[in-house]
C-alpha positions as CSV (number, residue, x, y, z in Angstrom):
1,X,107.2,86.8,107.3
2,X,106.5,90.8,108.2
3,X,107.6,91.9,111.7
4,X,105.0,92.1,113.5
5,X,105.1,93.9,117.3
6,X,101.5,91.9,118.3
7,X,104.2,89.0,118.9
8,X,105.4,91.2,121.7
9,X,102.5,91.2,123.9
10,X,102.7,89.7,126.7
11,X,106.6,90.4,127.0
12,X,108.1,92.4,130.1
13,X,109.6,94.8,127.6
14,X,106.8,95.4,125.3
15,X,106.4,98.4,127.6
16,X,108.8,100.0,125.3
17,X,106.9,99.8,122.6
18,X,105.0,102.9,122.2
19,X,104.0,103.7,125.7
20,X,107.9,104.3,127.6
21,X,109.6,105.0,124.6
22,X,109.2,104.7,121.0
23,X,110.5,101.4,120.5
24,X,112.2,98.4,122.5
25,X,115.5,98.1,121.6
26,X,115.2,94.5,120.9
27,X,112.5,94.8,118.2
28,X,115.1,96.0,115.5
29,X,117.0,92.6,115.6
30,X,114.1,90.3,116.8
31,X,113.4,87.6,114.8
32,X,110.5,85.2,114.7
33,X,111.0,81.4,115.7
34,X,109.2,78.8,116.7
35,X,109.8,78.1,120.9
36,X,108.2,75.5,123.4
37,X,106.4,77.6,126.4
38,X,106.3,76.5,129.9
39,X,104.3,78.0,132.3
40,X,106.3,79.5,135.2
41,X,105.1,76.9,137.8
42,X,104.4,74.1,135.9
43,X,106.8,70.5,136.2
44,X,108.2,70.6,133.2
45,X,108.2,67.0,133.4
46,X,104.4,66.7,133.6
47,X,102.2,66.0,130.3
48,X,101.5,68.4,128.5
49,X,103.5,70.9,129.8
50,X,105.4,72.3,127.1
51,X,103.3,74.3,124.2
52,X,104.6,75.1,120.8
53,X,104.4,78.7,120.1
54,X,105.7,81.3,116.8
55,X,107.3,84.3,118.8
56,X,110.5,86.6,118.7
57,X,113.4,85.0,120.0
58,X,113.9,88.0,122.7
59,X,110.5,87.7,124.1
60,X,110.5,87.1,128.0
61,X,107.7,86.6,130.7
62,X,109.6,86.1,134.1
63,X,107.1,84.8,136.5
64,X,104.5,84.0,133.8
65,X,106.5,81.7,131.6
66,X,109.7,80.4,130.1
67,X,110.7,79.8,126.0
68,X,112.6,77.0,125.7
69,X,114.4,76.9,121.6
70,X,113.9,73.6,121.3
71,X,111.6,70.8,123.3
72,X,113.6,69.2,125.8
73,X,114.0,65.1,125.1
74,X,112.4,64.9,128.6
75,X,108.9,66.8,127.4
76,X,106.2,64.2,127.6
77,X,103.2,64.5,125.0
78,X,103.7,68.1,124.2
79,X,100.5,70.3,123.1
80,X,100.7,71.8,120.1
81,X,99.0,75.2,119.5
82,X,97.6,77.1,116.5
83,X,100.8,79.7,114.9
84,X,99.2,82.3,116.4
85,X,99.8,85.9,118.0
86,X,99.2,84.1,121.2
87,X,102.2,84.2,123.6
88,X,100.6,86.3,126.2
89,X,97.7,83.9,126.7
């Protein structure tokens, strides 16, 4: 799969990108994975609270949401989400 920066939207560095510099420094070794998203206020023991999402494995959102590598055994039905450029939604 072809690097693609749309999967930084949404991250707190994707300022970086273009618009404070020329690049973010973690773009050059970013790779794409598959991460469970938790929105920042959301029990992560309630249903449905973890959503499976393709991003880079550097991308952060502090205060909007967390990446977790793997669903914790605790996640109760998990909702599962189109591989999409979609991890600022």
């Amino acid at each position: 799969m072809k690097k693609d920066k749309s999967f930084c939207s949404g991250c707190r560095d994707n300022f970086y990108n273009g618009q404070g510099a020329s690049e973010c420094w973690s773009y050059r070794s970013a790779k794409t994975a598959t991460r469970y998203r938790i929105n920042w206020w959301t029990a992560p023991t309630e249903p449905g609270a973890f959503t499976k999402v393709k991003t880079f494995t550097c991308h952060k959102a502090p205060g909007k949401y967390a990446h977790y590598d793997e669903l914790p055994s605790f996640a109760i039905n998990p909702r599962n989400m189109k591989e999409e450029n979609s991890v600022s939604k």
